[in-house]
C-alpha positions in Angstrom: -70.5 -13.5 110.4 -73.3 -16.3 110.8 -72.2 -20.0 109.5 -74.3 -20.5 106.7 -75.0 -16.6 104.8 -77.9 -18.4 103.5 -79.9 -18.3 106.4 -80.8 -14.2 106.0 -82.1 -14.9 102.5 -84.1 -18.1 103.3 -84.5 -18.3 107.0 -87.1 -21.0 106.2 -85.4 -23.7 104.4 -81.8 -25.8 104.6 -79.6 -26.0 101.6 -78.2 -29.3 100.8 -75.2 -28.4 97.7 -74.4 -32.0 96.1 -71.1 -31.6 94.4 -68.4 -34.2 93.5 -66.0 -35.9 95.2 -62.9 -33.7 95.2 -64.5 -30.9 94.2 -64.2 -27.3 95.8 -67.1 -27.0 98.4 -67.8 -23.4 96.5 -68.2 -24.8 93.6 -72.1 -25.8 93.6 -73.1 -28.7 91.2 -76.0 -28.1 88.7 -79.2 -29.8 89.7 -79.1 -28.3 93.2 -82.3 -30.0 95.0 -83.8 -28.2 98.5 -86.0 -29.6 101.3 -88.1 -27.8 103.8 -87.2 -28.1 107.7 -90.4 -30.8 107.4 -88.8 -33.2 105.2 -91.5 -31.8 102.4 -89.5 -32.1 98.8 -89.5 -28.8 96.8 -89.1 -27.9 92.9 -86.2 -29.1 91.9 -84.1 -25.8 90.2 -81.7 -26.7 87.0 -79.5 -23.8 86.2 -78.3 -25.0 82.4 -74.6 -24.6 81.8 -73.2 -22.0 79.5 -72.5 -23.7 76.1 -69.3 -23.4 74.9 -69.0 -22.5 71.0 -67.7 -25.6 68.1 -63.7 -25.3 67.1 -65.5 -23.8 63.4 -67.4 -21.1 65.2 -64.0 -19.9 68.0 -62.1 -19.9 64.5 -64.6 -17.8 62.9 -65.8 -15.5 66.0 -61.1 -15.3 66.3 -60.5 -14.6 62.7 -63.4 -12.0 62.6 -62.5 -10.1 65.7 -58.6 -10.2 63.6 -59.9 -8.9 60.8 -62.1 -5.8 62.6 -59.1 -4.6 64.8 -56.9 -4.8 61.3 -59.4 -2.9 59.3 -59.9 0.0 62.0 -56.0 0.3 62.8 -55.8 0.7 59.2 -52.4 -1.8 58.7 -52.8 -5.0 57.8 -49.5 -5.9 57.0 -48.3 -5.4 60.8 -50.2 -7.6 62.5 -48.1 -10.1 64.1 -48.3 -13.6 62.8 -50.1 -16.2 64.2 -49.5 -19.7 61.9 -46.5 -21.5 62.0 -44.4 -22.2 58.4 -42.8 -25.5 57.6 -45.7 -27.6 58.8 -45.4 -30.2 55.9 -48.2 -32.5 57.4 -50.4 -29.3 57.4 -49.4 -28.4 53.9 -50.2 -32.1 52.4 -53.6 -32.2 54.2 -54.9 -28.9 53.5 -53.5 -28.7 50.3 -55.3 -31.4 49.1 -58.4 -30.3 50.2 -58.2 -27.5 48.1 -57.0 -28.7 45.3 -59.7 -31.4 45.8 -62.5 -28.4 46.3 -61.1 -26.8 43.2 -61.6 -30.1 41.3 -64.7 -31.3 42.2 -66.2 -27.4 41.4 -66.8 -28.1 37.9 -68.3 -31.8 38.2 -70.7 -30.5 41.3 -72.0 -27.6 39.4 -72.6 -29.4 36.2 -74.3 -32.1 38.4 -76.4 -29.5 40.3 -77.4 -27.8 36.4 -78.7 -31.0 34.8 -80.5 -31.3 38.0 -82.5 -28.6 38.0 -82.4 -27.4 34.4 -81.6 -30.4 32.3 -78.6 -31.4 30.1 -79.0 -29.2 27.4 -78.4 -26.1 29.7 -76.2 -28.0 31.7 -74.3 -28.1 28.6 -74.5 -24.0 28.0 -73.0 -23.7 31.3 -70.4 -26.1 30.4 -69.2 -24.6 27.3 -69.3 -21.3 29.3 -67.1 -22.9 32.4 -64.6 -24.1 29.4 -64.3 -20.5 27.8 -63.7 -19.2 31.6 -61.1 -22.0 32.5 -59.1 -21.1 29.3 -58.7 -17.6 30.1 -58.2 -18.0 33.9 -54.9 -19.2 32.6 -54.1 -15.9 31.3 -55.2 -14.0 34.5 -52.6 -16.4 36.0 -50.2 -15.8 33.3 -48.0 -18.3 34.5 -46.7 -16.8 37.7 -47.5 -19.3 40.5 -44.8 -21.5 40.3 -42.1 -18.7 38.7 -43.9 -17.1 42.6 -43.3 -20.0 45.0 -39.7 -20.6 43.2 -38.7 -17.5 44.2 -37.2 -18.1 47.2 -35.1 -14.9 48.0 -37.8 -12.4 47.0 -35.7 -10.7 44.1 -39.4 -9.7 43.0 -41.4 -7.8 45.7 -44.9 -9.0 46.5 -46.2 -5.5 44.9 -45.1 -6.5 41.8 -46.6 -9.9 41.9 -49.7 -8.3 43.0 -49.5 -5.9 40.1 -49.0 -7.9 37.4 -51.8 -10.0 38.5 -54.3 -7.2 38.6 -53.2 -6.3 35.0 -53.8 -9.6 34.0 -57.3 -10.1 35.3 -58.4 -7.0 33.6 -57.1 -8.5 30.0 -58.9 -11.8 30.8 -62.2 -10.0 31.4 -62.0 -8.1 29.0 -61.1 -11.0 26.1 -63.7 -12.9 27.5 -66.3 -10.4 26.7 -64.4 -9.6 23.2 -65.0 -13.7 22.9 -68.6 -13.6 23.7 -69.7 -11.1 21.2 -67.4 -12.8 18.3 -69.5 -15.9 19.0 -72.7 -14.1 18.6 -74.1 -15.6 21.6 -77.5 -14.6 22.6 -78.4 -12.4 26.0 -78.9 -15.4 28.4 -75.7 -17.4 27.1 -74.1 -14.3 27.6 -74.9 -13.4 30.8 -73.7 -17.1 32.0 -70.6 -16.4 30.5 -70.2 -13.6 31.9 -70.3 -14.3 35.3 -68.3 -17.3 35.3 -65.2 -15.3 34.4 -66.1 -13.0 36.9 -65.9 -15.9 38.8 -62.6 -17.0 37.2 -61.1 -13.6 37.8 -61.7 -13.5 41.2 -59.9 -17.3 41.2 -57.0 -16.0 39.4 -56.7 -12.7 41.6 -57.1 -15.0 44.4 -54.1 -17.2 43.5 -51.2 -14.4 43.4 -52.3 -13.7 47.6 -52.2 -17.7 48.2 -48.7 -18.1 46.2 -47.6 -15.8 48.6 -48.7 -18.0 51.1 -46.9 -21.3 49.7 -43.7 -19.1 49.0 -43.4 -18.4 52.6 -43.7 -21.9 53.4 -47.5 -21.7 54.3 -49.3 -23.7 52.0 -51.4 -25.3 54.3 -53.3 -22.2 55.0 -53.3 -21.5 50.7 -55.3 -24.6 50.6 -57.9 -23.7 53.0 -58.3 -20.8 51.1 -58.8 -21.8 48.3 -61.4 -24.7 49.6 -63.4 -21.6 51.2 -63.6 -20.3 47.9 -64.9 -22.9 46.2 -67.6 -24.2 49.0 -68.7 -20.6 48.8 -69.0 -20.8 45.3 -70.9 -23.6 45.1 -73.0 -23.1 48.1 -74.0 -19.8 46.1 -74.8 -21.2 42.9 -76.8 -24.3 44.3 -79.3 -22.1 46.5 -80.0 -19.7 43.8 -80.7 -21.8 41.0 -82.8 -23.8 43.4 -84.8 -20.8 43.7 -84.3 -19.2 40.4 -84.0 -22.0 37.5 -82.2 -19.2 36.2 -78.5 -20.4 35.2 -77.0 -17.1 34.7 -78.8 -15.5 37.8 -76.6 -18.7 39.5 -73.4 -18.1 37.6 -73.2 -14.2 39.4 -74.1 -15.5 43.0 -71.2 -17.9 42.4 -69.1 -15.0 41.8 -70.3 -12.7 44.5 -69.4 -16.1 46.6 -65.8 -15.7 45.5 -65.5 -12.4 45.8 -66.6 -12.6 49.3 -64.2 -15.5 50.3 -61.6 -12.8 48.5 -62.0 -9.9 50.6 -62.9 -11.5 54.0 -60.4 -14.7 53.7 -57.6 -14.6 51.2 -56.4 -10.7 51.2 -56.0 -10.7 54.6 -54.9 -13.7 55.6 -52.0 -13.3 53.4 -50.8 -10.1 54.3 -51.5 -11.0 57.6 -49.1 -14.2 57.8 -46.2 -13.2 55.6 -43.9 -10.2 56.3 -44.2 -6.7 54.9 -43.5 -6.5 51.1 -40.8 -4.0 49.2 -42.2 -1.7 47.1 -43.6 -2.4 43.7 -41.0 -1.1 40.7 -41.8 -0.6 37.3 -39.0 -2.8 36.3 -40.3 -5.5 38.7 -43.5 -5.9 37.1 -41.9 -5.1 33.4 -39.5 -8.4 34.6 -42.7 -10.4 35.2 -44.2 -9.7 32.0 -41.4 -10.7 30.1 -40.0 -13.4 32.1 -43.5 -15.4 32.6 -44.4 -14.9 29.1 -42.8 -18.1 27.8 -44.7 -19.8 31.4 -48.5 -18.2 30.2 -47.9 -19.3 26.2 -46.7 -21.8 27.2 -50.4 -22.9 29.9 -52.3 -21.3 27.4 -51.3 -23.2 24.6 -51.7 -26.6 26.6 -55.2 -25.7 27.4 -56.2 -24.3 24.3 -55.2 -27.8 23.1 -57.2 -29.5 26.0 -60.4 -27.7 24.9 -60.3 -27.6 20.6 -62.0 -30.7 21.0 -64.9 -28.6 23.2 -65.0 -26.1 20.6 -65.1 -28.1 17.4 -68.0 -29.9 18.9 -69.7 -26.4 19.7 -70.2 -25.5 16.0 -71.4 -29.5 15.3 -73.0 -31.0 17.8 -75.4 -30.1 19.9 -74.6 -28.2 23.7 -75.7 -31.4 25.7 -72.8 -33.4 24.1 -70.7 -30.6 25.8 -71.7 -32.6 29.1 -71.1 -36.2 28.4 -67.5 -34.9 27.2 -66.8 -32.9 30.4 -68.3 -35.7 32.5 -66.4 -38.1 30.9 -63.5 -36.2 31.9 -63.8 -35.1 35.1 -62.2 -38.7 36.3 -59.3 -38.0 34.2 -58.4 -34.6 35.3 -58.7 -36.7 39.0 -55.6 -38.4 38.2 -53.9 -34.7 37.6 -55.2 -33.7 40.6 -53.9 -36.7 42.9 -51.0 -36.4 41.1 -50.6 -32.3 42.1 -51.7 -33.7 46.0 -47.8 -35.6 45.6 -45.7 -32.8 44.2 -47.0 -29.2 43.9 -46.4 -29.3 47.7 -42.6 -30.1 47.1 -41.8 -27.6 44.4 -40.3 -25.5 46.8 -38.1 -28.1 48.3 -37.5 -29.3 44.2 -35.7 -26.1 43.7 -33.9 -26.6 46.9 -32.5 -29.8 45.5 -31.7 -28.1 42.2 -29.5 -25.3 43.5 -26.9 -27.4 45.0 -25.4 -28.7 42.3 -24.1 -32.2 43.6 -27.9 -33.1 44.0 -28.8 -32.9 40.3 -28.7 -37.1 39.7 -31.0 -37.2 43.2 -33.3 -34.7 41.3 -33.5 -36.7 37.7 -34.1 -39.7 40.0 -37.1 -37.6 42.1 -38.6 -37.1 38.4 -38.4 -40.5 37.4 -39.9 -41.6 40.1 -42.9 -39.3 40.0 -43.9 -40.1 36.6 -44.1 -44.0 38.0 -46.0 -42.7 40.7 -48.2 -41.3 37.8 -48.4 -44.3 35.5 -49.7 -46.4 38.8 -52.4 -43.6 39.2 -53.6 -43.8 35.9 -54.0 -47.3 36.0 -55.9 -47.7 39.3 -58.5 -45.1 37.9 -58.7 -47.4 34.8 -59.8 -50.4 37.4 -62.0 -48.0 39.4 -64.1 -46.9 35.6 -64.0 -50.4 34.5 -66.0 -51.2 37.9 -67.8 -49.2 39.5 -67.1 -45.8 38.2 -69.4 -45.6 35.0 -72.2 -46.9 37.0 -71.7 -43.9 39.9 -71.3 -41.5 37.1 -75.1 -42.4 35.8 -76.4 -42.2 39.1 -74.6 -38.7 39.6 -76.0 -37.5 37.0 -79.3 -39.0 35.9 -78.0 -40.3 32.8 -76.9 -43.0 31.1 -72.7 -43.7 30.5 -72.6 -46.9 29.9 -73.0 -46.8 26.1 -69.4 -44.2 26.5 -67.8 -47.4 28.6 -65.3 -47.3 25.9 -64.8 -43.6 25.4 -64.4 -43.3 29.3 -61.1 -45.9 29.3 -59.4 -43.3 27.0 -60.5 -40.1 28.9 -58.6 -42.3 31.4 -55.4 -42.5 29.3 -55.9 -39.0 28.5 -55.7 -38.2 31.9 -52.5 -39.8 32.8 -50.8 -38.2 29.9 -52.1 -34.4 30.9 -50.9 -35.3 34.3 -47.2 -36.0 32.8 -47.2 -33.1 30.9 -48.4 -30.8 33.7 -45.8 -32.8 35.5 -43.1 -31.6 33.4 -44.1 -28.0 32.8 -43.7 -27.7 36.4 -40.0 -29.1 36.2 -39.5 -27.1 33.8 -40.0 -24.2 35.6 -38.2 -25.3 38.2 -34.7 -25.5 35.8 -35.8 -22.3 34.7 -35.8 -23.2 30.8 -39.2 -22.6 30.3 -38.4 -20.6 27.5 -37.4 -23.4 25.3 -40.6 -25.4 25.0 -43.1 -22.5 24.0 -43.0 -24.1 20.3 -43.5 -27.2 21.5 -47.0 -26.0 22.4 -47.4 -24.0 19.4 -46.1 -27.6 17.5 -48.9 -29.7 19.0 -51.6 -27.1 19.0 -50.9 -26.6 14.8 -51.6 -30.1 15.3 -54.8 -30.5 17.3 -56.7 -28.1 15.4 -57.0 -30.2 11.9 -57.3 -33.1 13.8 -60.0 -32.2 15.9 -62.0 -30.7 13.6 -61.7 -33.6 10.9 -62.3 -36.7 14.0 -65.4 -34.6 15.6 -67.2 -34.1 12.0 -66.1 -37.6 11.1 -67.4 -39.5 14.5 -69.0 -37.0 16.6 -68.1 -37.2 20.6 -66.3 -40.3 19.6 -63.5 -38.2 17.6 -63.8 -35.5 19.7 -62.5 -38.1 22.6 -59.8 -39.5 20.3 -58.4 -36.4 19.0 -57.9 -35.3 22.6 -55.3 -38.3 23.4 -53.7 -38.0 20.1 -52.6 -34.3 20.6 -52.0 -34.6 24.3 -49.8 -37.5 23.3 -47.4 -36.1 20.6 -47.5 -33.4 23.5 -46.1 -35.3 25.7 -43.4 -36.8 23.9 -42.2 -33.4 22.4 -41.6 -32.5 26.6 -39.9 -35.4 27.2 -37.5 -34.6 24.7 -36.9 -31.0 25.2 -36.3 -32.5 29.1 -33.5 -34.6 28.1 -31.8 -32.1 25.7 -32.3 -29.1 28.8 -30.6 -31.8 31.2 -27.7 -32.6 28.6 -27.3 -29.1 28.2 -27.0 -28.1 31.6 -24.5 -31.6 32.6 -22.3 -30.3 29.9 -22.3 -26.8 31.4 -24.2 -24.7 28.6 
């Protein structure tokens, strides 16, 4: 064999291979440059190197190529698992940027509809996003955390699932009972109407990533969730961009979710958690009855939350509806920050609880939470008193600074919603969440009168201040029931 093979295909010219110091002499560097036997320079030749697809597009092009072989071997609960559980740094990370997508969905679509179609409609879709995140509570019914605090699976996953189709069916179906009690016209309507589509899916959604956070995978829960909600609102930007049409928006934001359901969610949890038992009647009987005292008990506490919406609704016009919600949305921050710290630990919470000789550790974990809480609340007081109200008229195109007074007690309001979610969830955990159902019913006999008297007697201004008194007398009813539960227990009741 001649030296240089090259020579029968260009018998003509010497190749000169540049490559770098250490590197294999086979391995030819791009940018290879040839001369003639003259000396005479020829066309340099650059062969381009293959480029190698981002970390987002090998997870997508990975999880797709999953998802294909699953759905044409027909068993998606087999597949072998390929996340790790107990990653608590994954968990707090991810988890927060879900529960940060699912917060800011609300404020960014609001922001996006007075954009493009003004306040007063921004307000329609507001009113319509309240009626949808009051029922999403009974499509939830109460079950995530009863879910993710049930550590040795005496319900199967069946049931869970069950139930939750059950109860997505009853919230669709009340919503549209809802919207033709109201009388509202074909447009308002059709909004409506597609944001508890959108709300349905969302509360079908969460059964699949409780399943995740029961087996100890709540980072991939979160991502879930965030998937959702950037579909969502990448869905219902573009189309009323194109459109002006809200309720033409309001269904691509559901066929968004509903996407993000069926490619992401479903299979990712049945994927990475093990095979489930069968589904019982008694199981999802058990559910019903057990989490019943859980769903009056969320239902009443946002029913509370939103009389103030719907006394305005009947008093004032729809674009108050979207001073109040913006108002707001830096309030419900403060629960969400405060979810970030300890919806990741409920599992570990009921850990604590079961062993008996780390009760006082656990009172002590709660005390110290609701510090954690109060220091929240008053750093998001600093930030409104700032900068905050002047961002939130840039946001929005409108002017908050005549509410600077109103927005301090959203504030407050916040801080005490994020108690009371606080200890809802503790609750749970002591599995006594039976006992404070009247409690809600207490405080929402309550909030009705005196919303309806403060919102006809001072408009948004009562609507604001009847909020914080109910969600206050709230809050102090739970901190008692907590103390007589703990009492109880310590005494062996």
């Amino acid at each position: 064999m001649p030296a240089n093979p090259f020579k029968r295909l260009m018998p003509k010219r010497e190749v000169t291979t540049v490559r770098a110091a250490g590197s294999s002499p086979r391995t030819p560097r791009y940018g290879v440059e040839t001369r003639g036997k003259r000396g005479g320079k020829s066309k340099s030749r650059t062969q381009a190197p293959d480029k190698q697809p981002g970390l987002l597009a090998r997870a997508v092009n990975d999880w797709w190529n999953r998802l294909i072989t699953a759905v044409f071997g027909g068993k998606f609960s087999e597949q072998t698992e390929q996340y790790l559980a107990h990653q608590t740094k994954r968990d707090y990370v991810c988890n927060t940027i879900g529960q940060a997508a699912w917060g800011m969905l609300f404020p960014l679509l609001t922001m996006v509809a007075t954009w493009f179609v003004g306040a007063e409609q921004a307000g329609l879709f507001s009113m319509a996003f309240t009626v949808g995140t009051l029922l999403l509570f009974l499509a939830n019914y109460g079950v995530r955390t009863y879910q993710v605090s049930d550590l040795d699976d005496m319900r199967s996953f069946f049931d869970y699932q069950i139930n939750r189709f059950i109860t997505c069916a009853a919230m669709l179906l009340v919503g549209w009972m809802w919207c033709k009690f109201r009388g509202y016209d074909g447009y308002m309507f059709s909004i409506c109407m597609g944001v508890l589509v959108f709300r349905a899916v969302d509360g079908l959604a969460d059964v699949y990533e409780g399943r995740l956070q029961q087996k100890d995978k709540l980072y991939l829960a979160g991502l879930s969730q965030a998937a959702r909600c950037v579909l969502g609102i990448v869905a219902f930007t573009l189309v009323l961009l194109v459109t002006r049409n809200l309720a033409v928006a309001s269904f691509a934001m559901a066929v968004g979710a509903v996407a993000s359901l069926v490619l992401l969610t479903v299979p990712l949890a049945y994927f990475e958690t093990e095979k489930s038992l069968p589904a019982t009647l008694r199981g999802v009987k058990d559910l019903f009855v057990e989490c019943f005292p859980l769903f009056v008990a969320l239902f009443l506490y946002n029913l509370i939350d939103s009389v103030p919406k719907f006394a305005m609704e009947g008093a004032l016009s729809y674009d108050n509806q979207l001073y109040y919600n913006a108002m707001y949305f830096p309030a419900h921050s403060i629960l969400m920050v405060a979810g970030f710290i300890y919806k990741p630990q409920l599992v570990r919470l009921a850990r604590i609880w079961d062993n008996p000789e780390h009760h006082r550790r656990f009172d002590l974990l709660v005390l110290a939470m609701v510090g954690v809480i109060a220091l929240i609340t008053g750093g998001m007081a600093l930030v409104m008193g700032t900068v905050g109200i002047p961002l939130m008229s840039f946001m929005y195109g409108l002017d908050f600074e005549q509410f600077r007074g109103l927005c301090l007690v959203m504030v407050g309001t916040g801080g005490v919603c994020a108690c009371i979610d606080f200890l809802y969830q503790i609750i749970t955990v002591l599995r006594a969440q039976g006992e404070v159902s009247k409690l809600y019913l207490i405080a929402f006999a309550f909030a009705v009168p005196v919303a309806m008297l403060l919102v006809n007697f001072a408009g948004l201004a009562g609507a604001v201040v009847s909020s914080l008194v109910s969600m206050a007398i709230l809050l102090v009813l739970l901190v008692m029931e907590y103390f007589g539960i703990r009492r109880r227990m310590s005494r062996g009741y």
